[in-house]
N, C-alpha and C positions, 0 to 999 in steps of 0.2 A: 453518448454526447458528453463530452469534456469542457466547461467553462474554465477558463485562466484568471488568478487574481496575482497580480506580479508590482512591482516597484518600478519608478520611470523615470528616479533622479539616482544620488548615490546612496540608496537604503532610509531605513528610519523614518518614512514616507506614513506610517503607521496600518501595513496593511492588517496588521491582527487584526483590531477591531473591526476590519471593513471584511475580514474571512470569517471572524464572526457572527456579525450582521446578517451576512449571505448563509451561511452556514446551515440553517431551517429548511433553505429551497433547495438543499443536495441529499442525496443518502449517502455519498462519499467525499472525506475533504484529504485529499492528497500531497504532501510534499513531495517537489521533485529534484530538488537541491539543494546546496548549503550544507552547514552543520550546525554545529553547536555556538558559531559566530552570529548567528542570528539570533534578535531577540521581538519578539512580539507581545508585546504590552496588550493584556485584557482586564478588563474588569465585570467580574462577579456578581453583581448587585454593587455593593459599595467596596468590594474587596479588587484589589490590585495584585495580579498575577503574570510573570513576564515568562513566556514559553521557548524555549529553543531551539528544539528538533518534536516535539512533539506537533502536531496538525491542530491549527487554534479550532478545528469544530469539535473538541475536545467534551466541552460542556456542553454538547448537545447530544442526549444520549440515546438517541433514534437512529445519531450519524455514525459512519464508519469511519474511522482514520488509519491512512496507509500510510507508512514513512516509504521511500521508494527507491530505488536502485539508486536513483542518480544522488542521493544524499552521502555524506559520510559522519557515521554516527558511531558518538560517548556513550560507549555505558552507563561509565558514570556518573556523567550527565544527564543520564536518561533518567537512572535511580533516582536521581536526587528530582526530578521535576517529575517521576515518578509520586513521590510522597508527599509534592506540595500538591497534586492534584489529589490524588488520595482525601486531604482535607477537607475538598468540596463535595466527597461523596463520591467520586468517577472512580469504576474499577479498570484499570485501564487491560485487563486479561478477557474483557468482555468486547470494547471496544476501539482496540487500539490493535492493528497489522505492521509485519514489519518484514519489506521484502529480501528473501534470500541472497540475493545479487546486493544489497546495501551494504560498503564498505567502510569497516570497521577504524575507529581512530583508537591507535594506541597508546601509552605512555611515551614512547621512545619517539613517536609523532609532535607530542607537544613540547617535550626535550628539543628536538632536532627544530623546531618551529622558532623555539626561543634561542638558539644556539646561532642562528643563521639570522636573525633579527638583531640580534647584539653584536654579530661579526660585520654588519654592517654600517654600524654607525651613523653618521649623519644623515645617509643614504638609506636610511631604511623604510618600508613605505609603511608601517602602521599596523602591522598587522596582530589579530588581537589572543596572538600565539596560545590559542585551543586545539591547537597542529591540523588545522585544515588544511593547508599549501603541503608538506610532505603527505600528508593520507593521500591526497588527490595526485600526488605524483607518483607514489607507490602503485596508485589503480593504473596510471598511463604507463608505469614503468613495469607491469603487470607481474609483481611483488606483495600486491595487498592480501590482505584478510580480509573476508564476507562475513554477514550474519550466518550464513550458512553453514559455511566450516565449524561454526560454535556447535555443531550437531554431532561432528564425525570426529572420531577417537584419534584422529591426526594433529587436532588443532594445537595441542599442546608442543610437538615437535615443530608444528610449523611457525607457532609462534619463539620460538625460540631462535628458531632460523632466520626469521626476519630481525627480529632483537638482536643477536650478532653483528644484521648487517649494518643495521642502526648505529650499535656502537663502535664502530669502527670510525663511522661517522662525525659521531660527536666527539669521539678522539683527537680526528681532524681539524676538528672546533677548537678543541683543549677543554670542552663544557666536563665539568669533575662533580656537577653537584647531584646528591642522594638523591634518586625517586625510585627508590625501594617502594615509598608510603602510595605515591602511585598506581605503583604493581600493585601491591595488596587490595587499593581500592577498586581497580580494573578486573580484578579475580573473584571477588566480590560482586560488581555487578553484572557481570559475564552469565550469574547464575543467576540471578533477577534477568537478564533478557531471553534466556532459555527458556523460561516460565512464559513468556507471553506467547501471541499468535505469529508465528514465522512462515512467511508464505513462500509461492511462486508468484512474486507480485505482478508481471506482467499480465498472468493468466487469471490471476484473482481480478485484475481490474476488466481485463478484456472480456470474462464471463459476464462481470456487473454490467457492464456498457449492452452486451448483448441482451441481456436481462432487460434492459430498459433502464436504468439505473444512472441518476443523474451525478456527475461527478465534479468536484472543484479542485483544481492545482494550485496551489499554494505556492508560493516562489517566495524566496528569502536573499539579504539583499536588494542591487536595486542593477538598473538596463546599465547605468553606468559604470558600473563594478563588471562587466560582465568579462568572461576572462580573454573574447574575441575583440569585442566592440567597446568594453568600457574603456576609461584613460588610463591606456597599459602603461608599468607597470603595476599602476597602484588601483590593484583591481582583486577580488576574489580569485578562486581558483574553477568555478563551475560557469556554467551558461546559464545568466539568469535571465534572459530574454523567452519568449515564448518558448522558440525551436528547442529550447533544454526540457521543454513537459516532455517530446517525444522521445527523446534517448536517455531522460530520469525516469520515466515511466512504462515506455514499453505501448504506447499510444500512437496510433498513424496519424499522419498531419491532419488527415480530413475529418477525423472525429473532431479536433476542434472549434468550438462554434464561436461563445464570447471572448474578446480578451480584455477585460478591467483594469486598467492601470489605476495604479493612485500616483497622486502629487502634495505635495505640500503644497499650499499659496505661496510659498516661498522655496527659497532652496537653504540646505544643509548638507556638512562632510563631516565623515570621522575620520583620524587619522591624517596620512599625510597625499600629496596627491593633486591637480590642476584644480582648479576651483576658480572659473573667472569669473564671476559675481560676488565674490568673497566679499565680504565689509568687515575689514579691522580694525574699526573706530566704534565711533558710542552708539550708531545705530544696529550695528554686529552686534554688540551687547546688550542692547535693548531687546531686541530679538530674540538672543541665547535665554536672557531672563524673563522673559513674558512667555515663550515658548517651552520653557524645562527644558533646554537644549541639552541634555545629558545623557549618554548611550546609556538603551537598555542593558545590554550583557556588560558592556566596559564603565560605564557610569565617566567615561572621558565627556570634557564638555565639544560640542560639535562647534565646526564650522559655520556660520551662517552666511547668507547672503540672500538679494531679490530672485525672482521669480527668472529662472534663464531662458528664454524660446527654441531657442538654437539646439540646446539639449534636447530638450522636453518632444520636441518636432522630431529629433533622431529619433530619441526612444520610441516615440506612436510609431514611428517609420518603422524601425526593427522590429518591432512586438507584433504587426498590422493591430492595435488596439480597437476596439468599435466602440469602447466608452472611457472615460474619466473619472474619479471619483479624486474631489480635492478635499484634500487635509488642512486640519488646523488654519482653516481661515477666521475662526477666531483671535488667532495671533495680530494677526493686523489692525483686528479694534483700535489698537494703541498706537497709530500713525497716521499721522494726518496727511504725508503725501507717502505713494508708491512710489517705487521703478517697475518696470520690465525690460529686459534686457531683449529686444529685437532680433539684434544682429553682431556681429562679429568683424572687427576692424584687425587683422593680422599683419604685423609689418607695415604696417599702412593701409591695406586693402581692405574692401568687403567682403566679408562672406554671411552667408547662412549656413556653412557645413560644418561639420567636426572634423578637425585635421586630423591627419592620421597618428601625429605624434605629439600632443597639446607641448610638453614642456620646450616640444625647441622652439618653438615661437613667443612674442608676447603679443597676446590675445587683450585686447579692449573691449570691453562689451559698451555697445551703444544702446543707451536705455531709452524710453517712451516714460514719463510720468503720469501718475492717477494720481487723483483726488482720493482721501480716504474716508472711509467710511466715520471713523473715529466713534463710536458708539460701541454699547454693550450687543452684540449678537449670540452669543452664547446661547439665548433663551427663546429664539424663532425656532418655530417649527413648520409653517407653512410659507413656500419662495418668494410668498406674494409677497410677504412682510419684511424680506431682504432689501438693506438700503439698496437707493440707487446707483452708491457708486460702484457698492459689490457686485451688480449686474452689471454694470458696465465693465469693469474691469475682468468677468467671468466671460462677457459678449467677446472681446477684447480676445483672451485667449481662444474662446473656440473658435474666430475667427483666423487666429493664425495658424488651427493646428488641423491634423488630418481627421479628429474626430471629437465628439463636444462632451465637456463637461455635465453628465449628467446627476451627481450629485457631490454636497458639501459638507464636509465634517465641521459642526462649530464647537468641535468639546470631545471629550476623553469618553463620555458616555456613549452606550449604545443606542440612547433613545435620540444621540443629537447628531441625525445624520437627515440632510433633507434631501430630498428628490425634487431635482430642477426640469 
């Protein structure tokens, strides 16, 4: 049995904590894509820790964590969030998996990442050049390097092989700058992921499953990002909607059971990229600042805007979600009226769909206003004691959407999650 905890806007929705939270009722918490672009905010007790590529059930040391095929992963990214965990005690050669098939990101990856970001100029969509987009192309261009290979007495030839073809590459750029120091640090942590547990992930998980063994997919990123359905171009490079658990992991569709989405009570973007509920006025900024609108991994300030339906309805739509879990509806204490954006005016028209190409159109979103709650919630713990306009407003969504909000984040802690 496979549970899903995935994203249902463009990322930053803050599922750590909420994989967290869950993280007690699995024996296994699985990523199944993404890289090192992903950032998942937890906290420790009173300590603040933002995770990567490592599986937030990390600090649960009962649970197993699998990094999985469909991810591609830093070494040296790994090391380094290697030793901030270390900190807290977790030995991660105890409980941390790392599947053979998981494709490795190089130096010459995040070169050509940043190379092809700056040769585009005004036109570039944001990307937060940890060279996700060339690793992911390398795997489709079926040129990449595995965890695996880090085993067999080739890899040294073969990484060279692929480094040439790299630099032929960034020639084409004209990109001239030193990451010798990269190399060094990638050869370096090469030998720190060798030390850990390197599996046959597919079959490691497909034992557990048969074992009886309850498992949670992790997804990083958000539905919107996704590299089919999100608002191409400016989108990830993996499948972050459900259907990428099975071909990151190695999982038949029917093991499946839940799939959790999270949401913000509002919406947020990083980067560049369609956003029609944007607000870039003082209530965008009210927002940014009452919320810490600021990326985990990039510390760029985000986009904000109200609550989108339109989206939000796609995403339950692609994922088939069967729950909700909203975020940061403490943010809203500080606003005396909402929006919700309903519907979509294109050209003049109505719709409720997502176009197939957002930027050739200009999209109007037509909003629905709420009454706000405008009080401190932060400090409820049971639903009953939620103002009334936050139920109305939560009634509001899960009446538009294909499945209900079942609970609300009012806070950054773990203890401040309620079940509605």
């Amino acid at each position: 049995m496979v549970d899903v905890i995935l994203g249902l806007q463009w990322g930053d929705e803050g599922k750590g904590k909420i994989v967290d939270y869950f993280a007690s009722q699995y024996d296994i918490i699985a990523r199944f894509q993404g890289g090192p672009n992903a950032g998942h905010t937890l906290y420790v007790g009173d300590k603040k820790i933002v995770l990567h590529q490592i599986p937030s059930g990390v600090f649960h040391e009962q649970t197993v964590n699998l990094i999985g095929n469909g991810v591609v992963l830093d070494p040296v990214t790994l090391l380094k969030e290697a030793e901030k965990v270390a900190a807290f005690g977790i030995d991660l050669k105890k409980n941390l998996f790392i599947s053979e098939r998981t494709h490795l990101i190089l130096p010459t990856h995040r070169a050509l990442d940043k190379a092809a970001e700056l040769a585009k100029g005004e036109s570039k969509i944001g990307s937060t050049l940890k060279g996700i987009g060339p690793a992911y192309m390398d795997k489709t261009g079926r040129n990449g390097l595995r965890v695996g290979d880090l085993l067999h007495k080739s890899f040294t030839q073969q990484y060279i092989k692929l480094r040439l073809k790299h630099q032929t590459l960034l020639d084409n750029f004209n990109f001239n700058e030193d990451i010798s120091v990269w190399e060094e640090e990638f050869f370096d942590a090469i030998e720190f992921l060798k030390s850990l547990n390197i599996v046959n992930g597919e079959y490691f998980l497909n034992n557990k499953i048969g074992e009886g063994k309850k498992v949670l997919a992790e997804g990083a990123q958000g539905s919107m990002l996704d590299i089919d359905f999100g608002t191409f171009p400016f989108v990830t490079s993996s499948n972050t909607i459900s259907a990428g658990v099975c071909n990151g992991l190695g999982v038949a569709p029917q093991k499946i059971r839940e799939v959790i989405g999270v949401s913000k009570a509002y919406c947020t973007r990083v980067g560049g990229g369609p956003f029609p509920t944007e607000l870039e006025d003082e209530t965008g900024e009210k927002l940014r600042k009452v919320g810490n609108e600021f990326g985990a991994t990039t510390g760029r300030p985000r986009r904000c805007g109200w609550m989108d339906l339109v989206a939000l309805h796609y995403a339950c739509m692609l994922n088939g979600c069967t729950q909700i879990v909203m975020t940061k509806a403490d943010v809203l204490d500080a606003f005396e009226e909402l929006q919700v954006c309903t519907s979509y005016q294109i050209d003049g028209k109505p719709t409720n769909e997502i176009p197939f190409q957002m930027t050739h159109s200009k999209i109007e979103p037509v909003y629905q206003s709420f009454k706000g709650w405008n009080t401190d919630s932060s400090f409820i713990k049971d639903p009953a004691d939620l103002p009334a306009e936050m139920k109305a407003y939560v009634a509001f969504l899960n009446q538009s959407l294909p499945c209900d909000v079942t609970y609300i984040s009012n806070g950054p802690g773990r203890d401040q999650l309620i079940k509605i």
